[in-house]
C-alpha positions as a LaTeX table, in Angstrom:
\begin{tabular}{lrrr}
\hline
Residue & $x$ (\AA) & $y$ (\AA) & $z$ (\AA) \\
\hline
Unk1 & $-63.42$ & 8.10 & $-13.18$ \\
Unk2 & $-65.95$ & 5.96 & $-14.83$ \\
Unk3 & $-65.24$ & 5.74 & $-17.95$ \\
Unk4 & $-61.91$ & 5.32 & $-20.24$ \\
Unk5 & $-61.73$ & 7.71 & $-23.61$ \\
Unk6 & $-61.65$ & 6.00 & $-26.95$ \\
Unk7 & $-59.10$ & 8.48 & $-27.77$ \\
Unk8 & $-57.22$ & 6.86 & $-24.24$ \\
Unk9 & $-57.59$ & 3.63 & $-26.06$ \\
Unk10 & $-55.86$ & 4.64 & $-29.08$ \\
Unk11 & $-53.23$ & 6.25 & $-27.75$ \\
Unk12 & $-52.30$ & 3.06 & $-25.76$ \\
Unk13 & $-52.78$ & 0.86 & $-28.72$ \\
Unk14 & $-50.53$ & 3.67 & $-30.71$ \\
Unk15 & $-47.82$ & 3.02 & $-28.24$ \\
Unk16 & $-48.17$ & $-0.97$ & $-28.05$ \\
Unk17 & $-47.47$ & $-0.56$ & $-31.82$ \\
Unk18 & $-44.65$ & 1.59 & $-31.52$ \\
Unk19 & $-43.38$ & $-0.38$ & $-28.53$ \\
Unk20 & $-43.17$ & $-3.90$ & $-30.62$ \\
Unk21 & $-41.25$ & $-1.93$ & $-33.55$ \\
Unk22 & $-39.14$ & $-1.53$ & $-30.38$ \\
Unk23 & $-38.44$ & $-4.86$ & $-30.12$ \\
Unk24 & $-37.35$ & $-5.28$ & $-33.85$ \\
Unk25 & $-35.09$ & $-2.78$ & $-33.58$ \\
Unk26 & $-33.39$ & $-4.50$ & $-30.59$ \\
Unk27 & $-33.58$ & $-7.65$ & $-32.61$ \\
Unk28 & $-32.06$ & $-5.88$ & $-35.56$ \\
Unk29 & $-29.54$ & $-4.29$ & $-33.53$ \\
Unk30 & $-28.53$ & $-7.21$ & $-31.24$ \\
Unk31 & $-27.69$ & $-9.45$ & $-34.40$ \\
Unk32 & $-25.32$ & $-7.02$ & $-35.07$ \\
Unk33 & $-23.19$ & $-7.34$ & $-31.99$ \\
Unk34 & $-19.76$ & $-8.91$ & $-31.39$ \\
Unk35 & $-18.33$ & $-10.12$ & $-28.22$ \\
Unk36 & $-16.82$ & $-6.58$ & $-27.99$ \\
Unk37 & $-18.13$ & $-6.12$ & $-24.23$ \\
Unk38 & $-20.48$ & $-3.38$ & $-23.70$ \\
Unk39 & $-19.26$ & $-1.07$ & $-26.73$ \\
Unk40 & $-20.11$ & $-3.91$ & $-28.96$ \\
Unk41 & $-23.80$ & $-2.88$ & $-28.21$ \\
Unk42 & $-23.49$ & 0.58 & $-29.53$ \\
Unk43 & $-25.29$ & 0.37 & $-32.79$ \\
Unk44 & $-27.57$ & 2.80 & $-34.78$ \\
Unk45 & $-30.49$ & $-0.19$ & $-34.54$ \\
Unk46 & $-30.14$ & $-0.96$ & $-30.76$ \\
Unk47 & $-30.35$ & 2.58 & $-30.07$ \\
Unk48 & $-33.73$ & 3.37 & $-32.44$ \\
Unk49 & $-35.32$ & $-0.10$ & $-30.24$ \\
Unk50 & $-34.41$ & 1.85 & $-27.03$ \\
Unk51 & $-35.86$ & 5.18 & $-28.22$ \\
Unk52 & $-38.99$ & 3.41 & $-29.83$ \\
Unk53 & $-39.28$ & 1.62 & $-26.11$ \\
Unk54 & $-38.63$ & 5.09 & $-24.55$ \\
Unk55 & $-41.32$ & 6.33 & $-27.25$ \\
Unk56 & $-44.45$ & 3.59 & $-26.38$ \\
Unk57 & $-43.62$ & 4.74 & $-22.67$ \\
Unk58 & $-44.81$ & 8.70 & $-23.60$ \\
Unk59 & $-48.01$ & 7.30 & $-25.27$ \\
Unk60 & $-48.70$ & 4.75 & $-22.31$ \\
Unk61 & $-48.13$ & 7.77 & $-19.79$ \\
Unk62 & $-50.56$ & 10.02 & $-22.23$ \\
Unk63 & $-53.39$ & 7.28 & $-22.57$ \\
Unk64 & $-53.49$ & 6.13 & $-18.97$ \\
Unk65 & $-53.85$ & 9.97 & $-18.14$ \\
Unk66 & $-57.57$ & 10.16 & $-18.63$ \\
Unk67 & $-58.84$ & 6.11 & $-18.34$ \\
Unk68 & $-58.91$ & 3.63 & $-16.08$ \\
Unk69 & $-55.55$ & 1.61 & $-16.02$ \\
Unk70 & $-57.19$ & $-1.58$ & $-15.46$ \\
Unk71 & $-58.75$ & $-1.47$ & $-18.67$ \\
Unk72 & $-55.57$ & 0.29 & $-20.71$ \\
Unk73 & $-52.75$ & $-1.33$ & $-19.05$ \\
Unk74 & $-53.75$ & $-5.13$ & $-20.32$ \\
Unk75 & $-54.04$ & $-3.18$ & $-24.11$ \\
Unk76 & $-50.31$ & $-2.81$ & $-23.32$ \\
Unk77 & $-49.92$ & $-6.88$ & $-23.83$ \\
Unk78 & $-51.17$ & $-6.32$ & $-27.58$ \\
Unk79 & $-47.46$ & $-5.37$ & $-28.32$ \\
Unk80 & $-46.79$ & $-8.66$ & $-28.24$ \\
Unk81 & $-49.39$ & $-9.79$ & $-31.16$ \\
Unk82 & $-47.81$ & $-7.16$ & $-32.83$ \\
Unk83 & $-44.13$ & $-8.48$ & $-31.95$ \\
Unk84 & $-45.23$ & $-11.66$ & $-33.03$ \\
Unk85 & $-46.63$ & $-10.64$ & $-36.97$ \\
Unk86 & $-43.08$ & $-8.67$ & $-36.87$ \\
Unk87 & $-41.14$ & $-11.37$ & $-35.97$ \\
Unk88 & $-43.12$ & $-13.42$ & $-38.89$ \\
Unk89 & $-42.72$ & $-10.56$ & $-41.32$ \\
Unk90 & $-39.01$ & $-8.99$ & $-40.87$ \\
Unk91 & $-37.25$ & $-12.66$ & $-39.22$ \\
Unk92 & $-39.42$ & $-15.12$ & $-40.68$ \\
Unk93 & $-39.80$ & $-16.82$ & $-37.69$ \\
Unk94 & $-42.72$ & $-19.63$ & $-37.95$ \\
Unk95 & $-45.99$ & $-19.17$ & $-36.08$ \\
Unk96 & $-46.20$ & $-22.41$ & $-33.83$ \\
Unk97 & $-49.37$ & $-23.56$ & $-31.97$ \\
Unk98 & $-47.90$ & $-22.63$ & $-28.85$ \\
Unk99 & $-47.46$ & $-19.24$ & $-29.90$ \\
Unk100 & $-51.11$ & $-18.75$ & $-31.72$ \\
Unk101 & $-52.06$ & $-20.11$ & $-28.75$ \\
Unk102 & $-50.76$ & $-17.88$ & $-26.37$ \\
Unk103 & $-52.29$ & $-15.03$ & $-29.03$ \\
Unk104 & $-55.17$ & $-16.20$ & $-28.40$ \\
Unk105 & $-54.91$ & $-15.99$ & $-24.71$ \\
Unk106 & $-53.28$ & $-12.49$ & $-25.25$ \\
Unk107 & $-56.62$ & $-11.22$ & $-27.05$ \\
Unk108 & $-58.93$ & $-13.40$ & $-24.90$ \\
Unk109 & $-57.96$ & $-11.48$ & $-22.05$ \\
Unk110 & $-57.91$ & $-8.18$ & $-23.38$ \\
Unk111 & $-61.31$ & $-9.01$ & $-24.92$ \\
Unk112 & $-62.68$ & $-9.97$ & $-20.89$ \\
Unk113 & $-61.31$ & $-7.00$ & $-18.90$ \\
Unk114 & $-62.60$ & $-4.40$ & $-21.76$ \\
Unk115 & $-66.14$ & $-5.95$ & $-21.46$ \\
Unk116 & $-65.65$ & $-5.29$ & $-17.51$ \\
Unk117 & $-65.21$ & $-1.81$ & $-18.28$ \\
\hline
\end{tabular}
C-alpha cells in the first residue's frame, strides 16, 4: 500500500467530526447527572455522546480500510480542534494560550506525518 485515498482522508476527518460532537453530548449529558449511582447516568444526551463515539469508530474502521494508518490515525487527533471550537461555541469555555497552543501542536503534527506520506 503506497498510497492513502483522499476519499480515506475524508472519511477519517468525517468521523473526527462526528467523534468531538461525541464529546458534547457526554458533556451535555454528564451535567445532567445526580449522585443517583449508575442510573443517574441514564440520560437521552449521554447516550447520543456514546452512539456518536460508537459512530466516529465505523468511519475510522471505513477510512483506515484502504490507507496507511500512520498517516490517518494522527487525523484522528483533529477531534480535538474540533472539541475545542465546541467547547467555545456550546459551553463558552475561553480559549487559553495553553490550549491554542497545544492546537497548534495538534495541527503541527498532523501537518508533518501527512507530508511523510
Amino acid at each position: 500500500m503506497n498510497s492513502t485515498p483522499f476519499s480515506s482522508i475524508l472519511i477519517v476527518f468525517l468521523g473526527s467530526v462526528v467523534g468531538s460532537f461525541g464529546a458534547v453530548f457526554l458533556k451535555l449529558g454528564a451535567v445532567r447527572t445526580t449522585d443517583g449511582g449508575v442510573l443517574a447516568f441514564l440520560n437521552k444526551h449521554l447516550a447520543l455522546g456514546v452512539a456518536l463515539y460508537l459512530g466516529s469508530s465505523v468511519f475510522y474502521g471505513m477510512g483506515i480500510r484502504h490507507g496507511q494508518l500512520s498517516v490517518l490515525y494522527p487525523c484522528v487527533s483533529l477531534g480535538y480542534v474540533w472539541t475545542l471550537l465546541w467547547s467555545r461555541l456550546f459551553f463558552n469555555e475561553e480559549f487559553t494560550r495553553q490550549k491554542l497552543a497545544g492546537l497548534a501542536l495538534v495541527l503541527l503534527g498532523v501537518f508533518f506525518v501527512g507530508l511523510g506520506s
